[in-house]
C-alpha positions in Angstrom: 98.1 -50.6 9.7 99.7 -48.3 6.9 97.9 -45.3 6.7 97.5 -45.1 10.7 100.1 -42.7 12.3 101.0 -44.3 15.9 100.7 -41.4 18.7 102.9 -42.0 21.5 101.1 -42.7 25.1 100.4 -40.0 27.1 101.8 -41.6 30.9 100.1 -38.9 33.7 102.5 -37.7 36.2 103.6 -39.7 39.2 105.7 -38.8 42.3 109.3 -40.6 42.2 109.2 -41.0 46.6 105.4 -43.2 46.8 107.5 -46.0 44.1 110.1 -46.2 46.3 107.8 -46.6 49.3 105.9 -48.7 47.3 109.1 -50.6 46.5 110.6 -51.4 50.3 109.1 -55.0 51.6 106.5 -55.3 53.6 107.4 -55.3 57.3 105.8 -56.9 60.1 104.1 -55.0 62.8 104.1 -57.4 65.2 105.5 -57.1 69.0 106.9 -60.3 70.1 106.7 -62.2 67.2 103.3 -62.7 66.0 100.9 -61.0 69.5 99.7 -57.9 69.0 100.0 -55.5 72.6 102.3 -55.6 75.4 104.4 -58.7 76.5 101.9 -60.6 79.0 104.1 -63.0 81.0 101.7 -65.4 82.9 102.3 -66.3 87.1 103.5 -63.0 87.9 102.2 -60.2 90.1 102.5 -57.2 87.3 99.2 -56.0 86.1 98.2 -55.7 82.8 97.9 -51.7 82.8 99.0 -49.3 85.4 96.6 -48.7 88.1 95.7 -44.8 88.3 96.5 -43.1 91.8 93.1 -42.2 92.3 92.1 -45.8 92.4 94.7 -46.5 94.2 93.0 -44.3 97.0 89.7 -45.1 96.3 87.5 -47.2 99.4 86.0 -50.4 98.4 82.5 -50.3 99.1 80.8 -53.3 101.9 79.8 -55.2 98.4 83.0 -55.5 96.6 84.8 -56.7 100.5 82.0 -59.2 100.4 83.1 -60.5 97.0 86.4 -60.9 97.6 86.6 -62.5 100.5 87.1 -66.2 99.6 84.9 -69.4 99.3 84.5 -71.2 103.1 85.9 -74.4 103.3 83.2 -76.7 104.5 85.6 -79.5 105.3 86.9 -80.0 109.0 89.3 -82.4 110.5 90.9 -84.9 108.7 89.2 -84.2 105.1 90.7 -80.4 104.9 92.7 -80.3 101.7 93.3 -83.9 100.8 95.2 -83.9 97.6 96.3 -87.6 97.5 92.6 -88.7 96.9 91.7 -86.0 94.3 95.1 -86.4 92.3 94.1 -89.9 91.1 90.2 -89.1 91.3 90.3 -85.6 89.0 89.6 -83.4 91.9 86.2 -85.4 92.5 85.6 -86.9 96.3 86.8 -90.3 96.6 85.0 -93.2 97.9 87.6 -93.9 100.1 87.4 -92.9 103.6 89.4 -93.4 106.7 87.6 -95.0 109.7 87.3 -93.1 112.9 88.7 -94.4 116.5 85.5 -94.8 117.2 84.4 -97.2 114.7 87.1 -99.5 115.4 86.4 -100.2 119.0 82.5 -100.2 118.5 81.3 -103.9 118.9 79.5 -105.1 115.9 76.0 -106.9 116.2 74.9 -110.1 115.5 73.6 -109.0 112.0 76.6 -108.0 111.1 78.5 -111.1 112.8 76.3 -113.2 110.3 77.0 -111.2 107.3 80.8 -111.1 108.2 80.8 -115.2 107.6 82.4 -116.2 104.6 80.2 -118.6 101.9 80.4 -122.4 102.8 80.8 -124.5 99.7 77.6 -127.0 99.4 77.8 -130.7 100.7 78.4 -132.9 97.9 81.4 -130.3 96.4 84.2 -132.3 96.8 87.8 -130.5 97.0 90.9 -132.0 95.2 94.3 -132.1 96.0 96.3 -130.0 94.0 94.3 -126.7 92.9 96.9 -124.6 91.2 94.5 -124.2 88.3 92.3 -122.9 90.7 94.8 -120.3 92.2 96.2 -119.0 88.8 92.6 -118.7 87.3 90.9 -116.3 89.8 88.7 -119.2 91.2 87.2 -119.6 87.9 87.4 -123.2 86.2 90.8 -123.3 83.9 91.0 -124.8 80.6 94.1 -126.9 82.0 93.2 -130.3 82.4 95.1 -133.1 83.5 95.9 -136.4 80.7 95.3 -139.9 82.1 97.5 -142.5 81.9 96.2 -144.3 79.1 96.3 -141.4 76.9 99.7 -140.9 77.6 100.6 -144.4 76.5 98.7 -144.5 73.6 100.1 -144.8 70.0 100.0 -141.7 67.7 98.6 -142.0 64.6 100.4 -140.7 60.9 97.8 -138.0 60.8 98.4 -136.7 64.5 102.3 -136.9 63.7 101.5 -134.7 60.3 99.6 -132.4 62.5 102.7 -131.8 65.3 104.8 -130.8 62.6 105.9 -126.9 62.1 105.2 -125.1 58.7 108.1 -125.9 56.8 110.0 -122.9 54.6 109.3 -122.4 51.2 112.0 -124.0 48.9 112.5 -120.7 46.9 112.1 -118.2 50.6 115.6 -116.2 50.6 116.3 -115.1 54.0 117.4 -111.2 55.2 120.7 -109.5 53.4 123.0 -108.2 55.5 123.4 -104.6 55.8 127.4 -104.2 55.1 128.0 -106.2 51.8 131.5 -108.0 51.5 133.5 -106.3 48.3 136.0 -109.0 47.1 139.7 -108.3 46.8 140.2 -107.1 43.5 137.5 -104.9 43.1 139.2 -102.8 46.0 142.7 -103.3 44.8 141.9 -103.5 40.7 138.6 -101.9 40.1 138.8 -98.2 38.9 135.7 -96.2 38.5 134.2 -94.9 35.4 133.6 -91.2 34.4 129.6 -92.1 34.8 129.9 -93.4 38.0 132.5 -90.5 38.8 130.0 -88.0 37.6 126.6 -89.3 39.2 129.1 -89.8 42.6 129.6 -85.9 42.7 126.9 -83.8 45.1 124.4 -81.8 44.5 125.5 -77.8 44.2 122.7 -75.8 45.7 123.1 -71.9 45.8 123.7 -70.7 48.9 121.2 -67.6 50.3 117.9 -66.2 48.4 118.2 -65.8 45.1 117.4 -62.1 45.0 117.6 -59.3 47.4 114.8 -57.9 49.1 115.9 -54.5 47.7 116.4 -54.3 44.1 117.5 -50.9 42.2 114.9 -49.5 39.7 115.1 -48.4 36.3 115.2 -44.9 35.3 112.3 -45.1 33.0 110.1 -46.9 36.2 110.8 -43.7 38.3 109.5 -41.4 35.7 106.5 -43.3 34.8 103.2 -41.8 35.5 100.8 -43.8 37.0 97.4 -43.8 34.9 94.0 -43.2 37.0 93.0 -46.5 37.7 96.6 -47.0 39.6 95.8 -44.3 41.7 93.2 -45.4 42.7 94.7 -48.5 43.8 97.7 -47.8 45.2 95.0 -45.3 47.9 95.4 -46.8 51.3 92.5 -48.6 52.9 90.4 -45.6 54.8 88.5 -46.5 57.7 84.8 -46.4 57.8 83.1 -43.7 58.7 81.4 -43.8 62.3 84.9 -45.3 63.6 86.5 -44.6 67.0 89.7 -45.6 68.0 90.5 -47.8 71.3 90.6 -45.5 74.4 94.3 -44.7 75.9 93.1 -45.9 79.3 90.5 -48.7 79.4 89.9 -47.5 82.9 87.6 -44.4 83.3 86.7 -42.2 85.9 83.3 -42.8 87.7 80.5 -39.8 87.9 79.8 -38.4 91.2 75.6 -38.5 90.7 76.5 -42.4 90.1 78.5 -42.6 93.4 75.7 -41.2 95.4 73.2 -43.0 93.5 71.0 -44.9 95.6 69.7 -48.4 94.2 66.2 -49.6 94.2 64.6 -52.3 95.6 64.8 -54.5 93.0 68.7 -53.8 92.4 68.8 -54.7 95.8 66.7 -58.1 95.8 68.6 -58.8 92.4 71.8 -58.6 94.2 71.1 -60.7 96.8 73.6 -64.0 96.1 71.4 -67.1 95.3 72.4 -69.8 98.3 71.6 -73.5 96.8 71.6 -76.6 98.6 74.2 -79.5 98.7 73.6 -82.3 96.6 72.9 -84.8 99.4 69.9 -82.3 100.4 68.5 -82.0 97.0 68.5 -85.6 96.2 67.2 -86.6 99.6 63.7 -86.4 100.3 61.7 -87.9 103.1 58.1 -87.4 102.1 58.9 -89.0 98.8 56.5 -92.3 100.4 54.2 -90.4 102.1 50.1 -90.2 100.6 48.3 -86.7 100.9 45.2 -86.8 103.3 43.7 -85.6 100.1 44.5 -89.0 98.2 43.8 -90.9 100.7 40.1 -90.1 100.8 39.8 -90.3 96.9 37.2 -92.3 95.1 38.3 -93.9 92.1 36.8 -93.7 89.1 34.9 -97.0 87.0 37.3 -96.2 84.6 40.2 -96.7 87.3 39.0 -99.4 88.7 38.8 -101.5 85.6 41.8 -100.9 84.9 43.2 -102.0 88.7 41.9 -105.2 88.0 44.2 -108.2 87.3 44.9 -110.1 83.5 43.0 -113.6 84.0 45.0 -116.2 82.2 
């Protein structure tokens, strides 16, 4: 507007050094690429932290020896540690056994002498000749079937000899060009190329590295710019909250005398007992599972009951 003087703006006061902190890329503060922490390399001895020296020295107590020693091996003689049945079975037991000495001289009974007989075919099944249908078809009935002699003699008719004949091409089907094209004589000798084709036959240019620098140089009137209030305000680090503690050096701290001498109570000491479980051929195994109580043996059943226990007349 005319009669409106234009004041200049007022910038406030801002140090030179926070633009050029403010002005360097960010870097990354990861170790090892992109993990946070020390280098963990996996299958070696090294622990994750160094062990103190006092628990170095320190006894294990009769409950931690307990712990670590390892799980028993139930399996004795020949079934100790057989990987070549759990490889194909996915560490589960395999059905497959081996038979004992023992077994194989042991004579077997009758029963089993009758069992061991193979199924004879009935009376009236008559076996033919030549069974290779039968061989190459698991013993199942093949869809192979032999002609007869008279229809092998026979006459075929037009329709059967339409039938036998393959799909024929279409008249207008081109078949596959080949890759490599043949260029006649005088285009290689004669032919000379035009400044289009000369033009569009030139590569790409593509400029080589980023197109700016990470570091770029700052005009004088940036660096003495004053920030205004609101850009302060922003350009504040992120504060941590309040109630915040930071991780401890040593994730390892010393234990208290008073707890060393503790003594536990008896429920610390009936929870600590280890729960011991069954096997599975136990649990699933039970013999009075056909027995009757005394109790329900001498039960009187009730009219309800009994009209119920009687059978459907139809």
């Amino acid at each position: 507007m005319a009669g409106v003087a234009v004041q200049p703006r007022a910038f406030p006061f801002y140090d030179s050094e926070r633009i050029f902190e403010l002005a360097h890329p960010k870097e990354s503060k990861a170790i090892w690429q992109t993990s946070f922490g020390p280098r963990v390399l996996w299958g070696t001895q090294d622990m994750l932290w160094p062990i103190s020296a006092d628990a170095l020295k320190t006894q294990a107590t009769a409950r931690v020896i307990q712990l670590a020693n390892p799980k028993k091996n139930f399996q004795t003689g020949i079934r100790v540690n057989r990987p070549q049945y759990e490889v194909g079975s996915c560490g589960r037991a395999s059905v497959i056994w081996e038979v004992s000495p023992l077994a194989q001289k042991a004579e077997p009974s009758e029963r089993l002498c009758v069992l061991a007989y193979p199924k004879k075919p009935l009376k009236e099944y008559l076996e033919k000749e030549d069974r290779r249908s039968f061989a190459y078809s698991c013993g199942r009935v093949s869809p192979i079937w032999e002609l007869s002699e008279a229809a092998k003699q026979c006459e075929e008719r037009p329709r059967t000899s339409n039938l036998s004949r393959p799909k024929s091409v279409h008249p207008d089907f081109q078949g596959e060009r080949e890759i490599a094209t043949i260029i006649p004589k005088p285009a290689l000798t004669h032919a000379k190329c035009t400044e289009r084709l000369e033009f569009l036959a030139r590569p790409k240019s593509r400029k080589e590295g980023p197109f700016r620098e990470p570091q770029w140089p700052v005009a004088k009137t940036a660096m003495s710019f004053n920030a205004s209030n609101r850009q302060l305000e922003l350009a504040k680090p992120k504060t941590l909250p309040e109630g915040f503690q930071p991780n401890r050096e040593d994730p390892q701290w010393r234990i208290s005398r008073a707890s060393k001498k503790a003594i536990a109570g008896v429920r610390l000491n009936e929870l600590s007992v280890p729960i011991i479980r069954a096997t599975m051929d136990h649990v699933q195994f039970d013999p009075d599972a056909f027995l009757v109580k005394e109790a329900a043996l001498k039960a009187v059943c009730s009219r309800r009951t009994e009209e119920l226990a009687q059978p459907i007349q139809r």
